[in-house]
PDB file of N, H, CA, C and O in Angstrom:
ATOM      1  N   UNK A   1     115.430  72.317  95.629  1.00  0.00           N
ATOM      2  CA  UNK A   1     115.184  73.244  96.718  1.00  0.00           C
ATOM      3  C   UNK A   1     116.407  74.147  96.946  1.00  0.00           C
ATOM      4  O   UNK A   1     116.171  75.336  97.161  1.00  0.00           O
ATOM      5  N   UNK A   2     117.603  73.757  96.927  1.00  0.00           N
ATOM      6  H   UNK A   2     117.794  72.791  96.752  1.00  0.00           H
ATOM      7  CA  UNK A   2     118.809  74.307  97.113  1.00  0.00           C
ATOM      8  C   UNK A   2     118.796  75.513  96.237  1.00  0.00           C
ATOM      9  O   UNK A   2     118.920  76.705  96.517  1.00  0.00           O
ATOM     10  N   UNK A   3     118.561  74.717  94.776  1.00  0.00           N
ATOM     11  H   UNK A   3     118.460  73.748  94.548  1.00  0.00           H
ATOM     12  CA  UNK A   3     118.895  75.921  93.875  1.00  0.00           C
ATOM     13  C   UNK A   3     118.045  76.761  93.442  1.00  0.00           C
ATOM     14  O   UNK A   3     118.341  77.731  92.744  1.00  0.00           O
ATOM     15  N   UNK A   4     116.772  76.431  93.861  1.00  0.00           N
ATOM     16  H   UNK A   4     116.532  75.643  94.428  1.00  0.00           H
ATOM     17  CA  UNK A   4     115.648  77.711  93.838  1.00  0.00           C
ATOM     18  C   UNK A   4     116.319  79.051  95.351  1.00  0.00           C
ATOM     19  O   UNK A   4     116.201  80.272  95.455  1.00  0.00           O
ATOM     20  N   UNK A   5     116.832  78.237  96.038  1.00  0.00           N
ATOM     21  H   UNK A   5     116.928  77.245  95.954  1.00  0.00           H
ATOM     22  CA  UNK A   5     117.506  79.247  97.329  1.00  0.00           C
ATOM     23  C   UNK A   5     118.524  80.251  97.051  1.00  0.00           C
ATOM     24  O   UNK A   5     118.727  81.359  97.548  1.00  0.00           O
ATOM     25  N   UNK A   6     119.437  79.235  95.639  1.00  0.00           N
ATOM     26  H   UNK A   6     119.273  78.335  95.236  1.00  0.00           H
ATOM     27  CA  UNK A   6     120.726  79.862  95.627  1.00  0.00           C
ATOM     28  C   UNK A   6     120.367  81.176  94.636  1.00  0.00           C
ATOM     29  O   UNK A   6     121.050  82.196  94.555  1.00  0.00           O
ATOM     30  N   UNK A   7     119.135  80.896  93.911  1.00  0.00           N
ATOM     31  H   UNK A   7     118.579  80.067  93.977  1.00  0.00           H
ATOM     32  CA  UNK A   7     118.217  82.088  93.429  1.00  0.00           C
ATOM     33  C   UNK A   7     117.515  83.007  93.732  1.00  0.00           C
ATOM     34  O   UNK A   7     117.434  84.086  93.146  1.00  0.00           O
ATOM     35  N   UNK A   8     116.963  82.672  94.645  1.00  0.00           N
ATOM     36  H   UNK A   8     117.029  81.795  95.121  1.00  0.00           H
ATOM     37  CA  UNK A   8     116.282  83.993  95.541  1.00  0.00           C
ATOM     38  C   UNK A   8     117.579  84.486  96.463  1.00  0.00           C
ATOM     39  O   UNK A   8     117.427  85.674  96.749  1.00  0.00           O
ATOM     40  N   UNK A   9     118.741  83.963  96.982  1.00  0.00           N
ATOM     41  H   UNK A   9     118.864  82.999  96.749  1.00  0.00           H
ATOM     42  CA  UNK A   9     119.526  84.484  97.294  1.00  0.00           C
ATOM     43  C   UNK A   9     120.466  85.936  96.238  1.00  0.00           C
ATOM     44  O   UNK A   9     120.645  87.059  96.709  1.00  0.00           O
ATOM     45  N   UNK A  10     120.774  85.655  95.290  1.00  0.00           N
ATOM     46  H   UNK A  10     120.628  84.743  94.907  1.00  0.00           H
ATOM     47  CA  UNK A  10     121.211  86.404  94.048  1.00  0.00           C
ATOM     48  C   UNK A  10     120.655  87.271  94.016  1.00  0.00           C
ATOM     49  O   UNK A  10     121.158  88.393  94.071  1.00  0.00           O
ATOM     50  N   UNK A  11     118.655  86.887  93.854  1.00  0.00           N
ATOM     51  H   UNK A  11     118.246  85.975  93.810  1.00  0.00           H
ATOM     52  CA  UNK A  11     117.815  88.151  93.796  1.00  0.00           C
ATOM     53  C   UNK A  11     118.111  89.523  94.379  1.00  0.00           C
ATOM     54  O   UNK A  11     118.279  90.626  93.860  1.00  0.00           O
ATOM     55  N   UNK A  12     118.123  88.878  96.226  1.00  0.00           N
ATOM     56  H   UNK A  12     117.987  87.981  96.649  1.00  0.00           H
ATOM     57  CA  UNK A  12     118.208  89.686  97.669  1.00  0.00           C
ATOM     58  C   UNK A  12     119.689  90.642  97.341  1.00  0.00           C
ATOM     59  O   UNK A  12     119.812  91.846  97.565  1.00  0.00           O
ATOM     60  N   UNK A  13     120.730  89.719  96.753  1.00  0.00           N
ATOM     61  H   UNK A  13     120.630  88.741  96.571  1.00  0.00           H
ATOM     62  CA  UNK A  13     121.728  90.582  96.871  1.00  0.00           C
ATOM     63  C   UNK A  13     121.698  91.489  95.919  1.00  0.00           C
ATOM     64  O   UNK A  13     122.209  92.531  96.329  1.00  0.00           O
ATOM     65  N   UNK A  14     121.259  91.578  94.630  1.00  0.00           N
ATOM     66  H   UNK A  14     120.844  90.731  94.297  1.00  0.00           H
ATOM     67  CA  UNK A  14     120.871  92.173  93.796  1.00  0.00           C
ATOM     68  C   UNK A  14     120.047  93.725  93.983  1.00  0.00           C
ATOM     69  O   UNK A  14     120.254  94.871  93.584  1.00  0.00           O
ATOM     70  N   UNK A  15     119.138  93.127  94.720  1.00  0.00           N
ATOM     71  H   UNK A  15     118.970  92.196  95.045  1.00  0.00           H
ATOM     72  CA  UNK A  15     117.865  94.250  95.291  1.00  0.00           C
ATOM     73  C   UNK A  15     118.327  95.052  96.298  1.00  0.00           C
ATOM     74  O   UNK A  15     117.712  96.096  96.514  1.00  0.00           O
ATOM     75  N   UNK A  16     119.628  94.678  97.196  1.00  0.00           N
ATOM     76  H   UNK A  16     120.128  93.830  97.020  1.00  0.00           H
ATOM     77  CA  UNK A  16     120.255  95.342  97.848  1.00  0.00           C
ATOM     78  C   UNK A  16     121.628  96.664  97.437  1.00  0.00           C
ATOM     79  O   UNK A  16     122.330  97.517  97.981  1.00  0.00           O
ATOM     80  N   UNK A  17     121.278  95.930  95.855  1.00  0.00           N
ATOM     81  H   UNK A  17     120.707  95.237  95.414  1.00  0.00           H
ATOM     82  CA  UNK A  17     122.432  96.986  95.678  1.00  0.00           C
ATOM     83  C   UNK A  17     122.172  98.113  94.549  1.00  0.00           C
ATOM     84  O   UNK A  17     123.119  98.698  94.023  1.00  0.00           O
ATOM     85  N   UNK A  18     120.811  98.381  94.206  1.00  0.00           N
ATOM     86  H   UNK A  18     120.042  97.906  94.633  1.00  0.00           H
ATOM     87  CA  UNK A  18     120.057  98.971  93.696  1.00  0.00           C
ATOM     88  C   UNK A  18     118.776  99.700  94.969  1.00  0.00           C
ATOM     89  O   UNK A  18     117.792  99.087  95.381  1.00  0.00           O
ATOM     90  N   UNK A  19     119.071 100.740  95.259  1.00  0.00           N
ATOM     91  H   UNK A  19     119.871 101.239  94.925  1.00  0.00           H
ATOM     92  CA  UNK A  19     118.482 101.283  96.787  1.00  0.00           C
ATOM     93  C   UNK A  19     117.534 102.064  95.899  1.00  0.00           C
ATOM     94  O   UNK A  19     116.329 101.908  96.094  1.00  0.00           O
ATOM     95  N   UNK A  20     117.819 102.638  95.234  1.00  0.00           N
ATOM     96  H   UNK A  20     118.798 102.765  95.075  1.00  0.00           H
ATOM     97  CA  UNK A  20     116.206 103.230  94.947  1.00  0.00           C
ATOM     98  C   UNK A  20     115.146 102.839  94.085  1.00  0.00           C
ATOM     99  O   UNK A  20     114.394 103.633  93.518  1.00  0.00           O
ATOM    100  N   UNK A  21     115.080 101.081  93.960  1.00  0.00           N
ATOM    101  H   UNK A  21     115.690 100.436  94.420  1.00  0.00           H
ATOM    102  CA  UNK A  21     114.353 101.045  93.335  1.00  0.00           C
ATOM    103  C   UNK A  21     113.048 100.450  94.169  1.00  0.00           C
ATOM    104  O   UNK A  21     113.369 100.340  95.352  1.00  0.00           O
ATOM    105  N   UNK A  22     111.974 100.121  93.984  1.00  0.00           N
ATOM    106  H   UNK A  22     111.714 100.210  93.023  1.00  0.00           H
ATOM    107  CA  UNK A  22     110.753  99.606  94.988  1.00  0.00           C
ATOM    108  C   UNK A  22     110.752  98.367  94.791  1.00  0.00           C
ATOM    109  O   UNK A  22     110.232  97.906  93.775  1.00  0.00           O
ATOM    110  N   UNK A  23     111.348  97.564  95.751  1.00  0.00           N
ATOM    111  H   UNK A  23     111.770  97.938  96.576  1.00  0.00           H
ATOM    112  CA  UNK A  23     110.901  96.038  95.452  1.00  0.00           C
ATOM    113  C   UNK A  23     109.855  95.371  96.762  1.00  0.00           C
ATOM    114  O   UNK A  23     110.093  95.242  97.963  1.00  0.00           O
ATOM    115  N   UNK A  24     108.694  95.046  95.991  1.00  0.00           N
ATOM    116  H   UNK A  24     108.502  95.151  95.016  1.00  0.00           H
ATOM    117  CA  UNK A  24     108.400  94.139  97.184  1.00  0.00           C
ATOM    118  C   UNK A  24     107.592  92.960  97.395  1.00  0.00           C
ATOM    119  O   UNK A  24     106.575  92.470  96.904  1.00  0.00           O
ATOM    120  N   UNK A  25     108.412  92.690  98.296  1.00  0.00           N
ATOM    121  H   UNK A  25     109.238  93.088  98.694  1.00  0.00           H
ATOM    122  CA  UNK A  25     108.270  90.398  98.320  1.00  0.00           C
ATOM    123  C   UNK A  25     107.501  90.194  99.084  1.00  0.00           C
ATOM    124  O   UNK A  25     107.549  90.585 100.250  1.00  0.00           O
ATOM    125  N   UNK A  26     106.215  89.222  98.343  1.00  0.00           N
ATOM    126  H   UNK A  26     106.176  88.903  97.396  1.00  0.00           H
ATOM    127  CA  UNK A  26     105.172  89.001  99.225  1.00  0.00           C
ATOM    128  C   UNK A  26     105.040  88.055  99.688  1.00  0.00           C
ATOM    129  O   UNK A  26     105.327  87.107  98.957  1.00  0.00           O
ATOM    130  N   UNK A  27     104.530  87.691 101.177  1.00  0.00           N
ATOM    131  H   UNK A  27     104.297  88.461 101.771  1.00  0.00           H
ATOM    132  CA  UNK A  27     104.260  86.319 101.106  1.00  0.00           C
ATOM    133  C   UNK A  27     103.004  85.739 100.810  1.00  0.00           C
ATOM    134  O   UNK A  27     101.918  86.279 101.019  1.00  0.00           O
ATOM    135  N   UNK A  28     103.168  84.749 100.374  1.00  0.00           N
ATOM    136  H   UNK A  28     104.050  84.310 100.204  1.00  0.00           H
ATOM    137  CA  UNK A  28     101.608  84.111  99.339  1.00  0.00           C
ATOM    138  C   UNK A  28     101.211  82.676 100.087  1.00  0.00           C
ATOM    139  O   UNK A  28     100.297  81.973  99.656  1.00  0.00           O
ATOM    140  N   UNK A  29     101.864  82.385 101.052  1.00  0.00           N
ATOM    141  H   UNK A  29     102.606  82.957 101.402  1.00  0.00           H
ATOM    142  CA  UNK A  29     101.765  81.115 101.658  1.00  0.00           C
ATOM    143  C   UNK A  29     100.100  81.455 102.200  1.00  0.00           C
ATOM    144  O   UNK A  29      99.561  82.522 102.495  1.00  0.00           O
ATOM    145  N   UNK A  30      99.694  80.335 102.183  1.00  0.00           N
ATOM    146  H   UNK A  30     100.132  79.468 101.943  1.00  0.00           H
ATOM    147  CA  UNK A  30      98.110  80.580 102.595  1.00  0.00           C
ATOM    148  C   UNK A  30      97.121  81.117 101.464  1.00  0.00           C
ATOM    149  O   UNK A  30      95.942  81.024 101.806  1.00  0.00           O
ATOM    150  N   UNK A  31      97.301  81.590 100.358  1.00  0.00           N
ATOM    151  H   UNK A  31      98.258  81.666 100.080  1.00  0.00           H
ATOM    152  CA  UNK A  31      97.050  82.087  99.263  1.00  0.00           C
ATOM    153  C   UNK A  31      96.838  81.180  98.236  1.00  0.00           C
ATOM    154  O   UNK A  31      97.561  80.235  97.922  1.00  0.00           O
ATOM    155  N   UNK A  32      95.621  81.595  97.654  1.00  0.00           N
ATOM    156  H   UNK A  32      95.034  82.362  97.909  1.00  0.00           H
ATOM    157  CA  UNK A  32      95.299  80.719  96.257  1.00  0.00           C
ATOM    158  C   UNK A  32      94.561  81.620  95.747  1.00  0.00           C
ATOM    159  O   UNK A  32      93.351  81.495  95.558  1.00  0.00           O
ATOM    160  N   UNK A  33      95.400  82.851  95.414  1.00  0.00           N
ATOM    161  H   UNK A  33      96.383  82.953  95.568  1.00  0.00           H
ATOM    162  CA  UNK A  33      95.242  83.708  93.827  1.00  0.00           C
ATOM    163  C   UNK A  33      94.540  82.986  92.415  1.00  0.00           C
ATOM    164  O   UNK A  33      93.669  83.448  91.678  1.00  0.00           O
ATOM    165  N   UNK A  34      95.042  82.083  92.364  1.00  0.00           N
ATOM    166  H   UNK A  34      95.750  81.707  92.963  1.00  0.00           H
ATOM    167  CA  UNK A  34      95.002  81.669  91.297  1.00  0.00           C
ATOM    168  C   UNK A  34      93.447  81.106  91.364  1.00  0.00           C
ATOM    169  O   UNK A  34      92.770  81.316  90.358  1.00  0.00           O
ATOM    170  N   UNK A  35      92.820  80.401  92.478  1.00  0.00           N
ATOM    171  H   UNK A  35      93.370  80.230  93.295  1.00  0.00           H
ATOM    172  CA  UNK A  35      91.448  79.760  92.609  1.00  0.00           C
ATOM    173  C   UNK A  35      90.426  80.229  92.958  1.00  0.00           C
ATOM    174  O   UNK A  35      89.268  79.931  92.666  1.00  0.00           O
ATOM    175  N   UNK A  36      91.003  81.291  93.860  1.00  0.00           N
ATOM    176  H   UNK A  36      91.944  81.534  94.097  1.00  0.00           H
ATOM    177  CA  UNK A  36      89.910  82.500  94.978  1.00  0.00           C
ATOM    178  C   UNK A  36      89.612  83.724  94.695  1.00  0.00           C
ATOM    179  O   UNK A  36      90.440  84.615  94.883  1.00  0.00           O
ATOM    180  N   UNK A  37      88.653  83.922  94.307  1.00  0.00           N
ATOM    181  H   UNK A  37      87.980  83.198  94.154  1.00  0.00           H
ATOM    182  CA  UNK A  37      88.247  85.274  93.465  1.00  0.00           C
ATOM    183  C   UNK A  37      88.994  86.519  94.826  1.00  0.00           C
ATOM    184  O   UNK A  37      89.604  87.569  94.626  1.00  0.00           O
ATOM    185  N   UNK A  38      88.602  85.814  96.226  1.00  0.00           N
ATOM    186  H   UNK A  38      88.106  84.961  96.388  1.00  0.00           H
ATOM    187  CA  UNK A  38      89.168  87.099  97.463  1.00  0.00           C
ATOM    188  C   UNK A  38      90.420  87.331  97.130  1.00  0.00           C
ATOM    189  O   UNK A  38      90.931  88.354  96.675  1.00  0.00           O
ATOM    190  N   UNK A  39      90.999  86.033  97.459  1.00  0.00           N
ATOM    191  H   UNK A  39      90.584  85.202  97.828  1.00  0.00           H
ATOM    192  CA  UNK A  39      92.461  86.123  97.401  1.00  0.00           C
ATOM    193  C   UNK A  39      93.364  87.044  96.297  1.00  0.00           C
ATOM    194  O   UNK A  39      94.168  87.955  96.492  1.00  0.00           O
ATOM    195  N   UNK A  40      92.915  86.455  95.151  1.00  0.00           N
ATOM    196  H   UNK A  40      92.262  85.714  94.993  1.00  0.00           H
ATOM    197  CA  UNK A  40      92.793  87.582  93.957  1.00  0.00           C
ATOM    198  C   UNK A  40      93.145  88.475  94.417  1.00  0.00           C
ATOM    199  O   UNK A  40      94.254  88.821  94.824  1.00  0.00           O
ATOM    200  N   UNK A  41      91.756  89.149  94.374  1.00  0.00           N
ATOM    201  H   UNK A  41      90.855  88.867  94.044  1.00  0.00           H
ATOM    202  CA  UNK A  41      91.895  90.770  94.605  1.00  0.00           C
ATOM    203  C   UNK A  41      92.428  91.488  95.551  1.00  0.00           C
ATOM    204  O   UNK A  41      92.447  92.718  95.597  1.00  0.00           O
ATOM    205  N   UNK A  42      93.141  90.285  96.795  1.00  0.00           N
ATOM    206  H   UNK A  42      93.126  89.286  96.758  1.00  0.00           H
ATOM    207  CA  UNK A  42      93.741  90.662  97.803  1.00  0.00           C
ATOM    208  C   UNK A  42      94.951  91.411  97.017  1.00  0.00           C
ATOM    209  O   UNK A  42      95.191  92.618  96.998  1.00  0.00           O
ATOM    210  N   UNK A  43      95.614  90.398  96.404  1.00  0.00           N
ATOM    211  H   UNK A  43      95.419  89.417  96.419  1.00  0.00           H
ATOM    212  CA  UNK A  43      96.995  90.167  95.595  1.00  0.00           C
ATOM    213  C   UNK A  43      96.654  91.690  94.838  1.00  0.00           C
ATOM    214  O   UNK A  43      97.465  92.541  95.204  1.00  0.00           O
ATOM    215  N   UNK A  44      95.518  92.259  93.763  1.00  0.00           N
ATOM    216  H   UNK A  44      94.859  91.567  93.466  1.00  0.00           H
ATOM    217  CA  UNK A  44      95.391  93.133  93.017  1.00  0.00           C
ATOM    218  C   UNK A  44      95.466  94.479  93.841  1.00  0.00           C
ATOM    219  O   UNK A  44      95.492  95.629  93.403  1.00  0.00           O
ATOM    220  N   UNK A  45      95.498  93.978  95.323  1.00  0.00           N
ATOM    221  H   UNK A  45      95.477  93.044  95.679  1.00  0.00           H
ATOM    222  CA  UNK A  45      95.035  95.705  96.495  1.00  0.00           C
ATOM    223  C   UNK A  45      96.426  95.790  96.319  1.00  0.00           C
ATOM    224  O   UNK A  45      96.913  96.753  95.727  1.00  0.00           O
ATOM    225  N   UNK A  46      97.420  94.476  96.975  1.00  0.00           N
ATOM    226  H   UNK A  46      97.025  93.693  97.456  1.00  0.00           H
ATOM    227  CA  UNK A  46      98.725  95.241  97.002  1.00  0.00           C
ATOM    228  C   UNK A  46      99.472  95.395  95.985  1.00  0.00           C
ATOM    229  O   UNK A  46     100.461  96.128  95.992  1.00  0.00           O
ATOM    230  N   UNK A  47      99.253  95.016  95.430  1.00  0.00           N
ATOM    231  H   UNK A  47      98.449  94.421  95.424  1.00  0.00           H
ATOM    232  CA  UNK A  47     100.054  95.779  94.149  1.00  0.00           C
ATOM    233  C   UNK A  47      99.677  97.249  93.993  1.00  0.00           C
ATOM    234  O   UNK A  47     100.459  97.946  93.346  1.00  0.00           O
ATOM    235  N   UNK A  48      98.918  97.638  94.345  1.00  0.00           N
ATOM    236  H   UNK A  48      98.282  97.072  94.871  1.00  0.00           H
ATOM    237  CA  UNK A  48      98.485  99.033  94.030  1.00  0.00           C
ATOM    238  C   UNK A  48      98.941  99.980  95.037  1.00  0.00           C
ATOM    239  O   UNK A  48      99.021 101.199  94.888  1.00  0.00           O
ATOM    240  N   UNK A  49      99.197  99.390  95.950  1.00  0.00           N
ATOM    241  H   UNK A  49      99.133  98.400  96.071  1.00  0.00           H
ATOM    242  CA  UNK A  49      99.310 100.265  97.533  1.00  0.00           C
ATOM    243  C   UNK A  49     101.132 101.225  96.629  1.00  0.00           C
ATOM    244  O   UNK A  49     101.659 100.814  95.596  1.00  0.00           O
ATOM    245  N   UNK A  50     101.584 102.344  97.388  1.00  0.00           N
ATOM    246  H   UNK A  50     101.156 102.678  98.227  1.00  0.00           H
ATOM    247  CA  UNK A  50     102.103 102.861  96.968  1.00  0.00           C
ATOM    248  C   UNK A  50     103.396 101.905  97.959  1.00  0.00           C
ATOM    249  O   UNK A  50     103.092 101.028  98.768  1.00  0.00           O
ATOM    250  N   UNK A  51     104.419 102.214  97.733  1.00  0.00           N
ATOM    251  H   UNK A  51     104.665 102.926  97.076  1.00  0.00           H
ATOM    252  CA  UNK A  51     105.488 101.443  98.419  1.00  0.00           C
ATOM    253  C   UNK A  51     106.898 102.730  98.446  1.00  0.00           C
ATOM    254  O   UNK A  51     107.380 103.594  97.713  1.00  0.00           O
ATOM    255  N   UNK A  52     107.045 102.292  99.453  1.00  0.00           N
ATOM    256  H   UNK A  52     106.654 101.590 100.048  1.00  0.00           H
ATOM    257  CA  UNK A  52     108.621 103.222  99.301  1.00  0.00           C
ATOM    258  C   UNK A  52     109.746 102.667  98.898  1.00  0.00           C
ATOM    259  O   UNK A  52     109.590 101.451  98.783  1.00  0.00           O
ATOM    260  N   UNK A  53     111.122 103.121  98.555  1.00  0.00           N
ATOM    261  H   UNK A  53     111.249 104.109  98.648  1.00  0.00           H
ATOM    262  CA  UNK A  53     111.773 102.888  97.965  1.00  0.00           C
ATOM    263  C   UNK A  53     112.883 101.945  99.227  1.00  0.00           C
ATOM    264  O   UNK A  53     113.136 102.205 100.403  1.00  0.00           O
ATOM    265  N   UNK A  54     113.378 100.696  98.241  1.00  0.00           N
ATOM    266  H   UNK A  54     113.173 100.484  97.286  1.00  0.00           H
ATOM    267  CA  UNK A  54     113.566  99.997  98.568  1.00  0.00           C
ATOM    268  C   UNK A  54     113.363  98.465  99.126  1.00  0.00           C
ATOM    269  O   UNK A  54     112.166  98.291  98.896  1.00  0.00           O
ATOM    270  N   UNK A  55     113.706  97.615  99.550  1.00  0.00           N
ATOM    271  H   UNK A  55     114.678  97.757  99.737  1.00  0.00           H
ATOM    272  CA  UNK A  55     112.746  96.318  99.866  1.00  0.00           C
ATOM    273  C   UNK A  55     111.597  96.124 100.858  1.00  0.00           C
ATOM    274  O   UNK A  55     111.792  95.925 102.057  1.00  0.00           O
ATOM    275  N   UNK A  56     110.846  96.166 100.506  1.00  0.00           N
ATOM    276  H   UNK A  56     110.687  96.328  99.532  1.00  0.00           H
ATOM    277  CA  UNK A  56     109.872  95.935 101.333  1.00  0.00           C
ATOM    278  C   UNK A  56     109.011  94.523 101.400  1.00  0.00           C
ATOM    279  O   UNK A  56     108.620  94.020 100.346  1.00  0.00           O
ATOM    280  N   UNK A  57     108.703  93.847 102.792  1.00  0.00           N
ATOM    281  H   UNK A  57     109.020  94.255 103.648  1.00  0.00           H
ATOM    282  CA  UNK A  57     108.289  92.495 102.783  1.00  0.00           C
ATOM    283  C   UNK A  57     106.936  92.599 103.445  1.00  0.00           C
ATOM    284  O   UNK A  57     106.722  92.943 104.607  1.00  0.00           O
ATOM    285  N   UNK A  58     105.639  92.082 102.089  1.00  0.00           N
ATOM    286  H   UNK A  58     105.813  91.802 101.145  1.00  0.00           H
ATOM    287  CA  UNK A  58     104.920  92.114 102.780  1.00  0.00           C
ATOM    288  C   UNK A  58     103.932  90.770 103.049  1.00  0.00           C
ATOM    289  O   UNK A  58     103.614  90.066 102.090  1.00  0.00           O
ATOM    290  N   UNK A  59     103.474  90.466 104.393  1.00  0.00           N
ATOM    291  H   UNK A  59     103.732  91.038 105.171  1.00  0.00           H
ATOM    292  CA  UNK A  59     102.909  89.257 104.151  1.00  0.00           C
ATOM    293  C   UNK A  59     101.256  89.320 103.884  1.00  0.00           C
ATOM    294  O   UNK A  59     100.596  90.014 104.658  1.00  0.00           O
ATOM    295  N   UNK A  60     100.534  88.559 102.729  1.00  0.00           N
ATOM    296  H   UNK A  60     101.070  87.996 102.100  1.00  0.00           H
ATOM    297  CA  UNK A  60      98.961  88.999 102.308  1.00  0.00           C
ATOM    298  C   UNK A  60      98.294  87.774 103.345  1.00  0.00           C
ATOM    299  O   UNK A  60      98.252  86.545 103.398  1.00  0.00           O
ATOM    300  N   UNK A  61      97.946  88.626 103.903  1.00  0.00           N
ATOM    301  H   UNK A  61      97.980  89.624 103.860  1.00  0.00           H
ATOM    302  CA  UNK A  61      96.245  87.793 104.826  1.00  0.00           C
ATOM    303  C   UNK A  61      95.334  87.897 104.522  1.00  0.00           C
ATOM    304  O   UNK A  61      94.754  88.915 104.143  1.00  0.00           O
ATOM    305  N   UNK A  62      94.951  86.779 104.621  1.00  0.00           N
ATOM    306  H   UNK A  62      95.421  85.952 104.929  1.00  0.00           H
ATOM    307  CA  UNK A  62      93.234  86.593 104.238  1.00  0.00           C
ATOM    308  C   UNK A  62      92.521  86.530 105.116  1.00  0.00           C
ATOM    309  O   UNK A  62      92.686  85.627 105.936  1.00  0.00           O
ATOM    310  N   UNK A  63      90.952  87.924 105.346  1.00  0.00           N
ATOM    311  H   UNK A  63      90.818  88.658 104.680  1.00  0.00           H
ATOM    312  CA  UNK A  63      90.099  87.786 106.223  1.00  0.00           C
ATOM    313  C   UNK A  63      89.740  86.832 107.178  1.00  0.00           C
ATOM    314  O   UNK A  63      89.908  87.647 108.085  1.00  0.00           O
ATOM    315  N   UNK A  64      89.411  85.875 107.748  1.00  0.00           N
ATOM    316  H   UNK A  64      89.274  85.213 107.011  1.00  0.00           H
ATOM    317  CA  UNK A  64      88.380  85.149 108.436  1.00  0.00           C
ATOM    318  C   UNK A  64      87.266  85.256 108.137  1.00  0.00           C
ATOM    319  O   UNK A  64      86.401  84.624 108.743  1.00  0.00           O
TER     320      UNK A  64
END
């Protein structure tokens, strides 16, 4: 757990020092892409959405 942290930490600082490029971190908690045809294509909308430059955090919800 630590060192998956001390990795996404590296990432963040990384992504911070490269400003114009589009990064963006989703959250997937609640998500099963992998099993749910919705969820899926949730995951396939944002990827497509246009994003501006720099980090952007987005969290994917699933309907009700």
């Amino acid at each position: 757990d630590e060192y998956l942290i001390k990795i996404q930490n590296s990432y963040f600082e990384f992504f911070k020092q490269v400003p114009d490029l589009r990064i963006v971190i989703i959250d997937v908690n609640n998500v099963d892409y992998a099993n749910n045809t919705e969820d899926y294509d949730l995951m396939l909308d944002l990827f497509k959405k246009p994003y501006n430059q720099g980090i952007t955090h987005v969290k994917a919800k699933i309907a009700d």
